[in-house]
Structure formats: structure tokens, C-alpha cells
N, C-alpha and C positions, 0 to 999 in steps of 0.2 A: 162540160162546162155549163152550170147554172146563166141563169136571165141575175143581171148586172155583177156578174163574177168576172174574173179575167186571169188567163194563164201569165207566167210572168219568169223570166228564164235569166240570170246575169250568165256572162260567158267572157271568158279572158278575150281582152284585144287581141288584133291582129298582130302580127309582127312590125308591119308601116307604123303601127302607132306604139312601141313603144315609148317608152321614156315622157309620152302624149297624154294616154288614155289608163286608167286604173283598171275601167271593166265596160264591157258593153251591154247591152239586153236586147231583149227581144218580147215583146210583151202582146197576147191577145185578148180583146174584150169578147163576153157574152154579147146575149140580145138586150143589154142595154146598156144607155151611156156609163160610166165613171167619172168620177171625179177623182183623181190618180194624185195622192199626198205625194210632198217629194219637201226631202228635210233638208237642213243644213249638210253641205261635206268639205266644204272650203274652198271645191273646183265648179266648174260651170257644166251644162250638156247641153249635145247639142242632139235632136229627137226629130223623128219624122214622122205624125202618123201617113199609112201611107193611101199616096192618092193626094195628100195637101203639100205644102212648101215644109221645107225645112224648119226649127225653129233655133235659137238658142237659149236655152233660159240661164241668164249672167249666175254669178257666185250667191247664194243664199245668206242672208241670215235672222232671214226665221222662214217656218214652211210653210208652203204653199201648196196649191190646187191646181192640174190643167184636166181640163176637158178632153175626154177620149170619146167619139162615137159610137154607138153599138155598131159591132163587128168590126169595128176598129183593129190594125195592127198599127202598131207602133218600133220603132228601130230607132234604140239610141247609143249616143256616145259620152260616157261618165270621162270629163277631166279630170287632168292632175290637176291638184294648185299651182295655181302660177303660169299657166301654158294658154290661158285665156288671148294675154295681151296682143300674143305674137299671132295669135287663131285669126282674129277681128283686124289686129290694123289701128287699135285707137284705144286709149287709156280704160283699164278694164272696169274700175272703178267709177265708170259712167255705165254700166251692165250690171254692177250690183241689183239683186232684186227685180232682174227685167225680163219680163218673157219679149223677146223682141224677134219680127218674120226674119228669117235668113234674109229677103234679098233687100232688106236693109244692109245687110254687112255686104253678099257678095254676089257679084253682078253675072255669073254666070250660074244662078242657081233655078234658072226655069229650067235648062238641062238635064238639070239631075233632078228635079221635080219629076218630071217623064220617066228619068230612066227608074228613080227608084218604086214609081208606082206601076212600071212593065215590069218591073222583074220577077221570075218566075215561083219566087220563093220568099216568105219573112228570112231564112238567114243569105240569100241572095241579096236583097234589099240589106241588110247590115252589112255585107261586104262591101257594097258599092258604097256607103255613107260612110266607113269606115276608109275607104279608098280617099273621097273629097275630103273627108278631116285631116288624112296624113299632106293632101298635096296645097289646104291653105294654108295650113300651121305655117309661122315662121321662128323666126332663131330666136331662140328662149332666151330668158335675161340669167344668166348662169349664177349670177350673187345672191338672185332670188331662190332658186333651187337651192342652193347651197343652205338659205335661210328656212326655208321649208323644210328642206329635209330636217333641221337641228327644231324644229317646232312641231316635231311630233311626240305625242307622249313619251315619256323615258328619253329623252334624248336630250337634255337640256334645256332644252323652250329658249324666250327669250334671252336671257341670263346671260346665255353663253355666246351669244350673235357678237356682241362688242368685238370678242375676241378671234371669233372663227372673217368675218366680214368686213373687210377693210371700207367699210362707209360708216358716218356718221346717223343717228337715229333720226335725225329729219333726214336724208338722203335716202336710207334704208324705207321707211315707213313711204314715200314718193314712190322710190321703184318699188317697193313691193304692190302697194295701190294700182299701180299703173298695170301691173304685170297678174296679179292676181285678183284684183276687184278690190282688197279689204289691207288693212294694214297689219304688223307683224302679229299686236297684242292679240287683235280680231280675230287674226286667221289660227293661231293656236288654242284658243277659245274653240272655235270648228271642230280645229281637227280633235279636240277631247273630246267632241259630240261625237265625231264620226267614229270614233273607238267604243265607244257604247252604244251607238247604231249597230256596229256592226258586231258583239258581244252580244246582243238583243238577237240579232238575225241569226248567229250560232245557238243559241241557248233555244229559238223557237223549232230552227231547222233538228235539231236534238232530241228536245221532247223536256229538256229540262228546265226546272227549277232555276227561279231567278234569285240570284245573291247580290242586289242593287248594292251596299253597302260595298264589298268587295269589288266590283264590276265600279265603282266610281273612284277608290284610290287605283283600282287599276289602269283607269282613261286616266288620268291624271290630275282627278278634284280634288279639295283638302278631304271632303268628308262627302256624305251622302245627301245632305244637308245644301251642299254645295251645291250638286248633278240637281239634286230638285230644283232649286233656282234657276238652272241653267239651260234646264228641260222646258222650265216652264216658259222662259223668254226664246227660244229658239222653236219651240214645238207646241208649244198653247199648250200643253198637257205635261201633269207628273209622271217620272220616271215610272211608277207603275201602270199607269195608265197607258203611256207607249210601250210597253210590255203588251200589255190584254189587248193592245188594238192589232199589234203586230201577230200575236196568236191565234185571234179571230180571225184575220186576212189571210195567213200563210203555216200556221200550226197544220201538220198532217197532210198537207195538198200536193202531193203527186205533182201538180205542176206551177208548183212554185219552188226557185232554186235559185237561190241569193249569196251559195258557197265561193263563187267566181268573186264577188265583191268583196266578202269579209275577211275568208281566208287571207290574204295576202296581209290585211289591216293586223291581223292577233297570230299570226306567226313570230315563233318566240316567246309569244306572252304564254301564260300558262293556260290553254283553252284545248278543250278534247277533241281530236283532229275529228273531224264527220265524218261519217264514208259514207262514199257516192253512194247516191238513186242508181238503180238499174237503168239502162238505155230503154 
């Protein structure tokens, strides 16, 4: 590992967090700081470098910067949309855009502050974080999920909520707010970014060629035309431009592995399955 590079690993959740967590990571810096991008995906995380407090950074919508130390490890946990609410305890949509300390939210977290910077290992230290995520969570708002799931690309989006969701658009757009940071329109806005984040992270992990025009009616833009607009307000940067940075960053590098996160996003859609890195 190069002076200001950093090893970076996504890994399927634990089983405790299903239905919770999308993907988790594991991430270590070189001999010098970073500044570690982290874009829209419509869920929240919660991250520890370790040896400091836990953090949470609320639901995104547009990207942002955290600070990593050098030799920094870090261990985080990627939400689902909508699983926020019931994490924290208090309407989620007061977390939009918030990098805020854990023991703001929860009062037994000097604890596991200790245990997770004794632990003998980075994926040691992700089990135990992985452990407190599944035991704050509480009871998801089920109308929400039900709305999320119908707000992912190809799935109808909004359109179809009237009729799948027995609540009215001001009722719906409240609890969604409350429950996932952002409101129905917002949050399907997201998750089109997070479909072309994660088509961006296939196509670098690959070696291939970017088809932006195709890859943006695939997330589900009218046009390409569209995704640039949408790049540019969510990511400061044009769709090719967050290609070349993501190429720069993790094209060819051994230990960068982002297949945990995207796989599950472009299953089904027409994308060329990877195959694994060697152990």
C-alpha cells in the first residue's frame, strides 16, 4: 500500500442484519491521511475508524468527505433505505446530510468504543459493530419498505405507491421522511444514482468500457442527458468524470473489492457477472 492510498474491501452483512444492512466494509489507510468520498445511496452508515467513537453519517443527498487518519482502519455498516428511523430512535430526516458522534444517539456506546478498538482483528472489529447495529435497530415501518422496495429502478417508482400503499401522499411522504431521512420522490431519485454507482463499480472492477448512455436508461433516467444533471447535483462531477475518478481510485488494485455492494444492486439487469479475486 502506497503513502495516502488505502485498501478498501465491501463484504456481505452478517446474517443479524439482514433485512438491516445492504453491505459492510472494511477499509485500511496508507502513511497518510484521506479524505474518503462517500456519495448518495438513499441509506445511512454507520463507520468506526477504529480506536475513535462510532459515527453515523444520516442519508445523503449530495457527496461528501470524512477524514481517515493515516494508518487509520475503519469498519462500517451500509443501510438499507428506510431502516434509519428505527436505528436512532427519532425522525430520520433530522440526519439527512449529518455526520453526527454515535453517543449522540446511543448512550451505551463508550463500551463498544473499547471493545471495538481491542479487538484483535479489522474483520473482528466489523463483527462486533455489525453485532450493536443488529441489537439497536428497531421495528421498521413495513409501508416504508413496501415503498422502497416499488422505488427501485424497474419497479415502478412512484406511479405505482397510490395503489400498492394504503396511505395518502402527504402520510406516505411523513413516514417515509421519518423513516428514511428523505421523501418518496427524493429517495427514488437515490436509488437511480445508486444503480449507476454501482454499474460504474462493475464496469471498473471488469476492466471495461463505459456505455453512460445505456447505463442511464438502465438506472432508470429518461436519457443521458438526464444522469449528467443528476451526477452533477448529487456528485459535483459529470457522469464521466465519476467514471475516471473511480478508475483512478480502484481500476486494477488487488485490494479494492466493491463486488459485495453492487452485485446484489444489477442482479437481473443485464451486467457481466465478475469473478472473484483470488483469496
Amino acid at each position: 500500500m502506497t503513502a495516502g492510498s488505502s485498501s478498501f474491501r465491501d463484504l456481505p452483512p452478517a446474517p443479524c442484519l439482514a433485512g438491516i444492512a445492504s453491505s459492510v466494509w472494511i477499509q485500511e489507510v496508507g502513511d497518510a491521511p484521506l479524505a474518503q468520498r462517500h456519495v448518495p445511496h438513499g441509506g445511512a452508515e454507520v463507520r468506526c475508524v477504529l480506536g475513535e467513537a462510532p459515527r453515523l453519517l444520516g442519508p445523503l443527498t449530495v457527496a461528501t468527505h470524512c477524514d481517515i487518519p493515516a494508518g487509520g482502519t475503519v469498519v462500517g455498516v451500509r443501510l438499507r433505505p428506510g431502516v434509519l428511523g428505527g436505528l436512532v430512535g427519532l425522525p430520520a430526516d433530522e440526519l439527512a446530510d449529518e455526520d453526527v458522534p454515535g453517543v449522540e444517539l446511543w448512550r451505551d456506546l463508550a463500551r463498544w468504543t473499547d471493545e471495538l478498538g481491542g479487538a484483535p482483528s479489522a474483520r473482528a472489529a466489523l463483527e462486533l459493530l455489525q453485532g450493536f447495529v443488529a441489537r439497536a435497530v428497531g421495528e421498521p415501518d413495513h409501508l416504508v419498505d413496501e415503498a422502497v422496495r416499488h422505488l427501485v429502478p424497474g419497479r415502478g417508482g412512484t406511479a405505482v405507491l397510490p395503489g400498492l400503499v394504503p396511505l395518502s401522499q402527504r402520510q406516505l411522504r411523513r413516514r417515509c421522511r421519518a423513516a428514511a431521512g428523505v421523501g418518496p420522490k427524493e429517495l427514488q431519485r437515490l436509488l437511480r444514482f445508486r444503480v449507476f454507482t454501482a454499474r460504474v463499480q462493475a464496469a471498473v472492477d471488469d476492466g471495461a468500457p463505459g456505455d453512460l448512455a445505456a447505463w442511464a436508461v438502465e438506472a432508470g433516467f429518461h436519457d443521458q442527458a438526464h444522469l449528467t444533471r443528476e451526477c452533477r447535483r448529487l456528485a459535483a462531477v459529470t457522469p464521466a468524470e465519476f467514471l475516471a475518478q473511480y478508475r483512478a481510485a480502484c481500476g486494477g488494485a488487488d485490494d479494492h473489492d466493491h463486488a459485495a455492494a453492487y452485485r446484489p444492486l444489477l442482479r437481473g439487469r443485464s451486467v457481466q457477472e465478475r469473478r472473484p479475486r483470488p483469496a
